[in-house]
C-alpha positions in Angstrom: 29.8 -35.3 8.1 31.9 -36.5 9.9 34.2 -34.0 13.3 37.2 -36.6 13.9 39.0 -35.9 17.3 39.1 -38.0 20.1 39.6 -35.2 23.1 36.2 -33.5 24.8 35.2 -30.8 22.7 32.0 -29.6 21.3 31.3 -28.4 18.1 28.3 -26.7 16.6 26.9 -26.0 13.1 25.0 -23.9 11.7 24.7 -24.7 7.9 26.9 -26.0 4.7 27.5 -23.2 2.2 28.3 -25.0 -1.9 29.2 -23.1 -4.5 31.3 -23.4 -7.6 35.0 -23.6 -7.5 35.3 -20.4 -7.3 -4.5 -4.3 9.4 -5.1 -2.8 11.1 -6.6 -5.9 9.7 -6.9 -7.2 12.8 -9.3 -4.5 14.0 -11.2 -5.2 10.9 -11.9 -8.5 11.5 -12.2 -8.8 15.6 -16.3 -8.5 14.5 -18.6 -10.8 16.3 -21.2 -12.6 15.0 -23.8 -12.6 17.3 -26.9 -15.2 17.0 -29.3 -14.3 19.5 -29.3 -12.0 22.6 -27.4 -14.4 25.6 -24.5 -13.9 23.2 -24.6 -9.9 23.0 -24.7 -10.6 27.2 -22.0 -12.8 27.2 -19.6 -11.3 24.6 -19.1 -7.3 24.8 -16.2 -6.1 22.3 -14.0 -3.5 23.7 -11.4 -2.6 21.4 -9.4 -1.1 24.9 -9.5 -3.7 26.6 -8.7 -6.1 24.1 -4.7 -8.0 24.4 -4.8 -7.5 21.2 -1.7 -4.6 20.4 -1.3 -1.9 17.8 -1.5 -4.8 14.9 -1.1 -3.7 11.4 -0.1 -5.8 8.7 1.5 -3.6 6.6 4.0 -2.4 9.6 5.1 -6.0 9.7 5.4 -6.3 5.8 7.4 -3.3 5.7 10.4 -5.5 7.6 9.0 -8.6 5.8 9.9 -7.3 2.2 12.7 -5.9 3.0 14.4 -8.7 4.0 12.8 -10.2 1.2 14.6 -8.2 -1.3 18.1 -8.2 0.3 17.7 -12.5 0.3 17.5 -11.6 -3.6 20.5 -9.4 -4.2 22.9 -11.7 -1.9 26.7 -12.1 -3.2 28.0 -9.2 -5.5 25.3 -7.9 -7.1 25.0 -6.1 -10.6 25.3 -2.5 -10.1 21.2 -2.0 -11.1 20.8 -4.5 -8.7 21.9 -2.4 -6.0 20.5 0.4 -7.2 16.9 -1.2 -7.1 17.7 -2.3 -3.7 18.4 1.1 -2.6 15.0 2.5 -4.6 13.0 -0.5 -2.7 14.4 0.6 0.9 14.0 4.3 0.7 10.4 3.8 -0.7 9.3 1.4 2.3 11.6 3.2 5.1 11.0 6.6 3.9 7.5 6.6 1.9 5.8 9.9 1.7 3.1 10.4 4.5 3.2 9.0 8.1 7.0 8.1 8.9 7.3 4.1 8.7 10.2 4.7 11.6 7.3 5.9 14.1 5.1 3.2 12.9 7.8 1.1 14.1 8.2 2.6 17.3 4.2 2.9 18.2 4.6 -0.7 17.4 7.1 -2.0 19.6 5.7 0.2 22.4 2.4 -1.3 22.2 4.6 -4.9 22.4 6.5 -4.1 25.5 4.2 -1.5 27.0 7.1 1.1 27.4 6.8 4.6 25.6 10.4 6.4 23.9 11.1 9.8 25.9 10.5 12.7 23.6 13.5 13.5 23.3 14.9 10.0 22.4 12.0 10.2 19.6 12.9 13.4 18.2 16.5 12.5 18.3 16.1 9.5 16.7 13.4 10.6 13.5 15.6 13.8 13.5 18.8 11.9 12.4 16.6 9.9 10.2 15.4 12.0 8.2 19.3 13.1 8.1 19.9 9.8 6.6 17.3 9.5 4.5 17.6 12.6 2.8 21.6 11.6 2.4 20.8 8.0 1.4 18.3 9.5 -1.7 21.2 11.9 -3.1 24.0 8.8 -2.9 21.2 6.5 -4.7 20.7 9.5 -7.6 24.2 9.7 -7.8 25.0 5.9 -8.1 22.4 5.6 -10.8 23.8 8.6 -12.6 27.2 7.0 -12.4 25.6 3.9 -13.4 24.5 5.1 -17.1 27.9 6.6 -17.7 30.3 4.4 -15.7 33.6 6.0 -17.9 32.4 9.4 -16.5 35.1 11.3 -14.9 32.2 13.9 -12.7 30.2 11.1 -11.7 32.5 8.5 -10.8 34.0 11.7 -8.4 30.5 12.7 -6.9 29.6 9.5 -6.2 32.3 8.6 -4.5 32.3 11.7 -2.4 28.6 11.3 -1.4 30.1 7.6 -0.5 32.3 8.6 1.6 30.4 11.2 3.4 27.0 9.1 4.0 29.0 5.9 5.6 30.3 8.5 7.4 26.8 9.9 8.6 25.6 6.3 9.7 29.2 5.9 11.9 28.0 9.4 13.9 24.1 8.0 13.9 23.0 4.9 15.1 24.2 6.1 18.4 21.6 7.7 18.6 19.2 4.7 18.4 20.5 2.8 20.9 19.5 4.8 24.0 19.9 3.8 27.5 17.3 1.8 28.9 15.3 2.0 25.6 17.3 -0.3 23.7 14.4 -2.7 23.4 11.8 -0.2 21.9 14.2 1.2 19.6 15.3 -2.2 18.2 13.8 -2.5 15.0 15.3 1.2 14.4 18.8 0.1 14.9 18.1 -3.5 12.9 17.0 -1.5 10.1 19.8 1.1 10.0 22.6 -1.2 10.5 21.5 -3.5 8.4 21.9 0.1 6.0 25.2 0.6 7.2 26.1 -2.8 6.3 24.6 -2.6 2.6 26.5 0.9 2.0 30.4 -0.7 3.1 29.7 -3.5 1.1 29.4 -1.0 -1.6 33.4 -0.3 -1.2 34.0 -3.6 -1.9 31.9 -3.9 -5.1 32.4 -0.8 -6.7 35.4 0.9 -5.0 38.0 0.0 -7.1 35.9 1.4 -10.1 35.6 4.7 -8.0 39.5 5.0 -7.7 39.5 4.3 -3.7 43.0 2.9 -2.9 43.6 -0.6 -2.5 44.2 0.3 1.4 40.9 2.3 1.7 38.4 -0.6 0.3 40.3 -2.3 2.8 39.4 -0.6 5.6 36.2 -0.1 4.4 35.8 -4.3 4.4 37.6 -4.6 8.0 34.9 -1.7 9.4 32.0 -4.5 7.9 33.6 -7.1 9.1 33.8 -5.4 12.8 30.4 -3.7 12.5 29.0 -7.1 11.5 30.2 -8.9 14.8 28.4 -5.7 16.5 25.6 -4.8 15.1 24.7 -8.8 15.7 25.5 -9.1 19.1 23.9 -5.7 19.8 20.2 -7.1 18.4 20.4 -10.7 19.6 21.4 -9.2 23.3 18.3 -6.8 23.6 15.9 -9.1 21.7 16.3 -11.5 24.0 16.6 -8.7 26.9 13.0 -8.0 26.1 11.6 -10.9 25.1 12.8 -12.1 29.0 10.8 -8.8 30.5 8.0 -10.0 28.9 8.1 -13.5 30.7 4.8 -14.1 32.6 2.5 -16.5 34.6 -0.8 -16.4 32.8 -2.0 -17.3 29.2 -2.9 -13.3 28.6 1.0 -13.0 29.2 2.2 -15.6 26.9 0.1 -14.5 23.9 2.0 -10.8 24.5 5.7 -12.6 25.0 4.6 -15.0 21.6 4.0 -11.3 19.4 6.9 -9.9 20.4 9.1 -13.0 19.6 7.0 -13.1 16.3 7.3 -9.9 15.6 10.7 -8.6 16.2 11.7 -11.9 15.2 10.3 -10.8 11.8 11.7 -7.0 11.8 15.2 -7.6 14.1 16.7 -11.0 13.7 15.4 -12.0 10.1 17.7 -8.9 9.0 20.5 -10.0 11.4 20.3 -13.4 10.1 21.9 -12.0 6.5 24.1 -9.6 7.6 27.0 -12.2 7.0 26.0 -12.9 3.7 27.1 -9.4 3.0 30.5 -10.4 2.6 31.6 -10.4 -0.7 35.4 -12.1 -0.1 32.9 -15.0 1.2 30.4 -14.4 -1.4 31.6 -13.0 -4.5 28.8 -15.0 -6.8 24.6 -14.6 -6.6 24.2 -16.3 -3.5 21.1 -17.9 -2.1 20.7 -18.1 2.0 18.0 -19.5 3.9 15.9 -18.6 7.3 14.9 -21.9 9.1 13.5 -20.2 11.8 9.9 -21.2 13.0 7.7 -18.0 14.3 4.0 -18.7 15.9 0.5 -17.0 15.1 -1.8 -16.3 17.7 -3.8 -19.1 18.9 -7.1 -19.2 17.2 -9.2 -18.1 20.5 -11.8 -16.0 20.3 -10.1 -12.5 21.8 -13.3 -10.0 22.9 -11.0 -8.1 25.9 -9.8 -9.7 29.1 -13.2 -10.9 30.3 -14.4 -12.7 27.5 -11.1 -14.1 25.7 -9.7 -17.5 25.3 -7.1 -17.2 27.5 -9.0 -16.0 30.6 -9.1 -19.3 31.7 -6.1 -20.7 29.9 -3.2 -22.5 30.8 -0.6 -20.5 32.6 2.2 -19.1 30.8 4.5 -22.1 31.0 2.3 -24.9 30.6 1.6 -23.1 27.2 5.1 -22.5 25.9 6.0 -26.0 26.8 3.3 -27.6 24.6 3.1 -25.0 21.8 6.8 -24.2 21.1 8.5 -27.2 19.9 12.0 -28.2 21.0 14.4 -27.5 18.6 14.5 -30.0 15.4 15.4 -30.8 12.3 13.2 -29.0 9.5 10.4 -30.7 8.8 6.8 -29.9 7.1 3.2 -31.1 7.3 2.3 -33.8 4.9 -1.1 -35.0 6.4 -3.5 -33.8 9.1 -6.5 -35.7 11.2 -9.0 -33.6 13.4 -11.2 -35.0 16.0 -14.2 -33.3 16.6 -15.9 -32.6 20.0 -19.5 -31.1 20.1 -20.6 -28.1 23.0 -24.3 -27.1 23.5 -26.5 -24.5 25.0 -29.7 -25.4 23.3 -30.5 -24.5 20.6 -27.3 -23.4 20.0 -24.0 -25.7 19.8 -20.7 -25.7 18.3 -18.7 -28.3 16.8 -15.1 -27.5 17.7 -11.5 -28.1 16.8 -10.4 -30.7 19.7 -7.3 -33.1 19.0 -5.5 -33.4 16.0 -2.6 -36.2 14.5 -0.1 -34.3 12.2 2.1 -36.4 10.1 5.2 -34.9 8.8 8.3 -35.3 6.9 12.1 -34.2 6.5 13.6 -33.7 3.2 14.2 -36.2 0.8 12.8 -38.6 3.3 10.2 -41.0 3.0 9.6 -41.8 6.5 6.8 -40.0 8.3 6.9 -39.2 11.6 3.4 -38.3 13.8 2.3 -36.4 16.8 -0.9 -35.9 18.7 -2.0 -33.1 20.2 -5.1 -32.1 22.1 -8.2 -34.7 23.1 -8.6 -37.4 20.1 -10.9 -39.7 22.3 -14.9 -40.2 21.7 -14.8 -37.9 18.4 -18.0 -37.1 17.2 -16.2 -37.1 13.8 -12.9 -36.7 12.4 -11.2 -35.1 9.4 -8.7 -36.1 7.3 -6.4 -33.8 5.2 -3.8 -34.6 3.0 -1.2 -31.9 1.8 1.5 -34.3 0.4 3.5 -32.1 -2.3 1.5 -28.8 -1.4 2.7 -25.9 0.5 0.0 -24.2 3.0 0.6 -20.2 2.5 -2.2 -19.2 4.3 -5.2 -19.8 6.7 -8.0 -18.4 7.8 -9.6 -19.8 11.2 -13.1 -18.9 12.4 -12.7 -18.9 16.4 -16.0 -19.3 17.9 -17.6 -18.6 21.3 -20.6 -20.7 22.8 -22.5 -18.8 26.0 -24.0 -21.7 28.3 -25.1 -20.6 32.0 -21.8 -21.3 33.0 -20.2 -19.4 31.0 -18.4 -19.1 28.0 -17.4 -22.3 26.3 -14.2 -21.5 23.2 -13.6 -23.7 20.4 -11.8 -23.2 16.7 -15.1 -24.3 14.2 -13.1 -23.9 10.8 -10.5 -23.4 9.0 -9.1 -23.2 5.7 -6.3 -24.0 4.5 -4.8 -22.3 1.2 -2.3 -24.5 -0.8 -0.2 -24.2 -3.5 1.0 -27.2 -5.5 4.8 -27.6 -4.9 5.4 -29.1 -8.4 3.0 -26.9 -10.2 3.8 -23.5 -8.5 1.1 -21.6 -10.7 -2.0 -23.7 -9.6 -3.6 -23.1 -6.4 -6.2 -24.9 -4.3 -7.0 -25.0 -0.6 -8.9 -27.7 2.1 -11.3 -26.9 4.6 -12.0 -28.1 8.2 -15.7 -27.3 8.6 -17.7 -29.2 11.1 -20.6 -27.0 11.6 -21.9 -24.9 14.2 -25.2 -22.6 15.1 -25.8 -19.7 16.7 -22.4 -18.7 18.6 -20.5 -15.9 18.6 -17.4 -15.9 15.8 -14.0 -14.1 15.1 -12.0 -14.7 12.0 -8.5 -15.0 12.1 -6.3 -15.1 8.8 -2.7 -15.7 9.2 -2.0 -12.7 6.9 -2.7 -10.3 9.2 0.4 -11.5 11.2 2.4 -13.0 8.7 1.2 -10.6 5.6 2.9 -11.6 2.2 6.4 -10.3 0.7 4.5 -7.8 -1.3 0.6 -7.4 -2.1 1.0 -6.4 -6.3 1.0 -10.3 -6.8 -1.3 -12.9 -5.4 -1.1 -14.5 -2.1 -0.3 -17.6 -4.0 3.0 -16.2 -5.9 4.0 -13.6 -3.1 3.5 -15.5 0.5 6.3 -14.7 2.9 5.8 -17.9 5.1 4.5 -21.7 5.1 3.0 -23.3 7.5 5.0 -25.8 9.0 3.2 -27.4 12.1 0.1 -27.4 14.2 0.3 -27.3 17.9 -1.9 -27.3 20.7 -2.6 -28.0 24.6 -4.1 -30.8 26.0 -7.3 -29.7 25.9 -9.0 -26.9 23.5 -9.8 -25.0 26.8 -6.2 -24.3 27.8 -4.8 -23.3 24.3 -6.7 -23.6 21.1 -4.7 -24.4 17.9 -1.2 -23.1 17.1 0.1 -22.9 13.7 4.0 -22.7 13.1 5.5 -21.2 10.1 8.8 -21.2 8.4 9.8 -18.6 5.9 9.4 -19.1 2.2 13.2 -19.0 1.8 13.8 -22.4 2.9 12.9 -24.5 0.3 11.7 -28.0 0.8 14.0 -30.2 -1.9 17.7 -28.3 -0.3 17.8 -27.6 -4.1 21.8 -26.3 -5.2 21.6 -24.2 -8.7 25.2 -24.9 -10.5 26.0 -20.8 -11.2 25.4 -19.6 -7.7 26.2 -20.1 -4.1 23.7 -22.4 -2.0 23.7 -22.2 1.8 22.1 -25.1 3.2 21.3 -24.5 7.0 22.7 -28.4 8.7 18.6 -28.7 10.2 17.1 -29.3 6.8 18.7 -32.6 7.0 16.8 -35.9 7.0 18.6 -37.9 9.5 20.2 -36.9 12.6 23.2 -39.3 13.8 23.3 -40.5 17.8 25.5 -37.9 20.4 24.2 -34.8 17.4 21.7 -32.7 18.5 19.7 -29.7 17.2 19.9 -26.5 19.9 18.7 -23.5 19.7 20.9 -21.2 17.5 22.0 -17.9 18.9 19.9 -15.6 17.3 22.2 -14.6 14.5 22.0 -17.4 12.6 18.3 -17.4 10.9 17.6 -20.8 12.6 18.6 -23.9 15.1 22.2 -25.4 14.4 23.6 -28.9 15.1 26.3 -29.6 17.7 28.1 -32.9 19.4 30.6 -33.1 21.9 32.4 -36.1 20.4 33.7 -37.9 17.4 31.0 -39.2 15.3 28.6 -38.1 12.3 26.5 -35.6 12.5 23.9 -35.6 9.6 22.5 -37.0 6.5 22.1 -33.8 4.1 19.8 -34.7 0.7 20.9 -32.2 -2.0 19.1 -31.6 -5.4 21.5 -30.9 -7.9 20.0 -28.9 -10.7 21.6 -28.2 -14.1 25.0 -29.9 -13.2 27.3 -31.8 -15.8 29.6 -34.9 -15.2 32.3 -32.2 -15.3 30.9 -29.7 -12.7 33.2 -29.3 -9.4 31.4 -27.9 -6.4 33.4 -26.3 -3.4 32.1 -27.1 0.2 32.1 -25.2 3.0 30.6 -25.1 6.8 29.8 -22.8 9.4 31.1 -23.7 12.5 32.2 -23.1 16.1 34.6 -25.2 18.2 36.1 -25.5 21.4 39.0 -28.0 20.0 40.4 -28.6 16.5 39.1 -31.2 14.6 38.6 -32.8 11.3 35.9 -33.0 9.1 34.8 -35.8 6.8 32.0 -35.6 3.9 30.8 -38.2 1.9 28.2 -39.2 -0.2 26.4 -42.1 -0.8 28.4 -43.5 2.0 32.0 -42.7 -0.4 34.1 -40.1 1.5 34.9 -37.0 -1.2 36.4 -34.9 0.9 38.6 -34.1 4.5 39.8 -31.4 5.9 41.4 -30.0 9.5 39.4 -27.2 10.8 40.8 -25.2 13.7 39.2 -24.2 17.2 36.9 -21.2 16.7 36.3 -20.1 20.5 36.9 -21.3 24.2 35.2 -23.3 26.4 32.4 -21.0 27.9 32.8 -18.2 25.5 29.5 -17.2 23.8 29.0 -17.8 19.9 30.1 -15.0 18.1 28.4 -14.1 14.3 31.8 -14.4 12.1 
């Protein structure tokens, strides 16, 4: 594709939209295995004391299905369709017992170390229990107009009930935005604006049945249209508002900034990430969108409280983020792993441990493997080699060890294994191992569900994994930062695969070659991923696509995502053979921040 002007300008892409014409786990499993008696000296669990925060898996699950759900009811739904939605939402954000809304807050102020004031609390569950209570009478209502659509009563109630809940969430979310505690109430705000948003796109998809005027679903569109733009900038400024409080100095600092990024990453922006897509003049088909985004586990360090943790004498805080966190990229996934081995010993104990590894990857569609070395790969006492080509990783499960020597602890990752799934055989699945042996030492299992639990847990891991892993990163040396593994969200599929009856947005990063004077930079926050941008005439990608079910007749309808400084023209071919131009106008001025439109 290919922005034809010849004045300065910069443009910037985020993806290519085709359609047809028209555990507390955690807790659980921070046991020790202790060999002999220097160990129980060396190693002294203190839950307290631990970096460790208020973990639970099903707390991040909660904001993991339900973004999860929405990506599967995108476009103008059927009306059961937004029905079961609503059913899905009320049970996770409203389930009887403890309230899921001050699971959320106990979890973010664990994250940022910064309690809600009472009253802010009891404001804020007060008003949610409003809504709640409001949100379960319009979703009875809807399904009783639902089984009797001709019905004069119910096409009335529900459109009353409509009115007044939209209404409710207008005089609410006010009240969880706070004043200095936007941060800790962020996932409250994601969650019930992302609400808001569902309910006006309601007008659009049934208001015409209800008997709302012409001018009504109209202003009901223009108010989600507006609210979209806020909502957005509102969760994207105090994400990153936190997430830059939390900037440190030391490794213990990093891990903390990492979970937060993870985390609200996972309950904030993922939801943020859709909200366009909510649109139905833009989407008034099914309608399949994507989250490139990468998120980050923990490293796989032993974590047994400040004084006997990985990261008491890690790497400081930006020596970490520098070599774990890659630059931004073009998507890519792990085909191919080698581990070097290093040995440690306090006789008779020792531990064989996770030093260096070669990761080969690949783009989509592309042949051409691309490597990267991390860690220490020199004098190996062995080396293991992995191959995952056409198999998708959905979950590991690392054994972090700890070896006490008389000068002190020595940490090292001693296993892991790697659960696959067969990308061409989705039904089948297998798993590798990394196991180089070890005696006597102190061990702490990590698996990846605990912070990146699957989409639901009535199916197996294998059919209902939210994430795949994407990348393994790591310091210099295993002392600094033990191994990193980067995921991408399940979404994203790995063949840019367009179905000929729906709508397909392809984010520009899953292509396979990136053209000189294009970059990949980091997207806004809004946009579920990295986006492209150049700053002068030229091409910016090569985009693979797998067609499936089209005929020699089928037309598709192309359209892109993007922001300018300057007008411009925009080229696509394929297979070298332009197909289509078209003049695009200047979105923004130079300076001015990316907006979500």
């Amino acid at each position: 594709m290919k922005p034809n002007n010849q004045n300065n300008h910069q443009t910037l892409l985020s993806n290519v939209t085709v359609d047809k014409p028209f555990a507390d786990a955690l807790k659980n499993e921070t046991t020790m295995e202790l060999k002999n008696s220097n160990h129980e000296d060396c190693l002294k669990m203190s839950e307290h004391e631990s970096i460790e925060p208020f973990v639970s898996a099903s707390t991040i699950q909660t904001g993991i299905g339900i973004a999860g759900k929405i990506l599967g009811s995108l476009g103008v739904p059927f009306a059961g369709q937004v029905a079961s939605l609503y059913s899905f939402i009320l049970g996770e954000l409203w389930p009887k017992g403890k309230s899921q809304w001050e699971i959320f807050m106990e979890h973010v102020e664990e994250l940022v170390a910064q309690k809600i004031s009472t009253y802010a609390r009891n404001k804020a569950l007060a008003d949610l229990k409003g809504l709640g209570d409001a949100l379960a009478v319009y979703h009875e209502s809807l399904e009783s107009w639902i089984e009797n659509r001709n019905n004069t009563r119910a096409r009335s109630v529900v459109k009353n009930q409509y009115i007044a809940l939209e209404l409710m969430f207008v005089q609410n979310l006010p009240s969880f935005a706070v004043s200095g505690e936007e941060v800790p109430l962020l996932p409250i705000y994601a969650q019930a604006a992302n609400l808001h948003l569902l309910l006006l796109r309601d007008a659009s998809t049934f208001g015409k049945e209800w008997g709302l005027s012409t001018s009504e679903i109209s202003t009901f569109y223009n108010r989600q249209s507006n609210r979209t733009i806020e909502y957005s900038d509102y969760c994207s400024k105090w994400y990153n508002t936190g997430l830059n409080r939390l900037r440190g100095t030391n490794a213990e600092s990093w891990v903390r900034y990492n979970q937060f990024r993870r985390d609200m990453t996972l309950m904030v922006l993922d939801l943020v990430a859709l909200f366009p897509s909510y649109d139905t003049h833009m989407y008034p088909i099914k309608t399949s969108a994507q989250l490139t985004r990468e998120v980050y586990t923990d490293p796989n360090g032993v974590v047994a409280g400040p004084n006997n943790s990985w990261f008491k004498n890690g790497a400081s805080f930006s020596a970490i983020e520098n070599a774990i966190i890659r630059k931004p990229h073009l998507y890519d996934f792990i085909t191919n792993l080698t581990i070097y081995t290093r040995i440690s010993r306090a006789n008779p104990s020792y531990m064989n441990l996770w030093a260096g590894h070669r990761i080969t990857f690949n783009r989509i569609g592309s042949s051409n493997s691309s490597e990267l070395v991390y860690g220490a790969i020199t004098n190996p006492v062995s080396t293991s080699s992995l191959s995952f080509v056409n198999e998708d990783i959905y979950r590991t499960t690392s054994l972090a060890g700890a070896l006490g020597t008389l000068s002190g602890l020595i940490y090292g990752l001693t296993k892991a294994d790697f659960d696959t799934r067969f990308r061409n055989h989705t039904n089948i699945a297998s798993g590798k191992t990394y196991f180089p042996g070890h005696s006597g030492i102190g061990t702490q299992v990590r698996n990846s569900e605990t912070e990146l639990p699957p989409e639901t847990t009535e199916q197996p891991s294998y059919r209902a994994f939210s994430h795949l892993l994407s990348h393994i990163s790591m310091s210099p040396t295993t002392a600094a930062t033990p191994p990193v593994y980067s995921w991408t969200h399940q979404s994203a599929d790995r063949t840019n695969t367009i179905n000929s009856d729906s709508i397909t947005q392809i984010p520009l990063v899953k292509a396979n070659n990136l053209h000189p004077g294009a970059i990949v930079v980091k997207g806004p926050g809004f946009t579920g991923g990295d986006i492209l941008r150049r700053t002068s005439t030229g091409t910016f990608v090569d985009l693979p696509v797998n067609l499936i079910n089209w005929q020699l007749s089928q037309r598709y309808r192309v359209r892109i995502r993007y922001a300018s400084t300057t007008d411009l023209q925009f080229h696509t071919s394929i297979n070298g053979r332009a197909i289509n131009q078209g003049n695009f106008s200047a979105t923004m001025n130079r300076g001015d921040a990316l907006e979500p439109v």
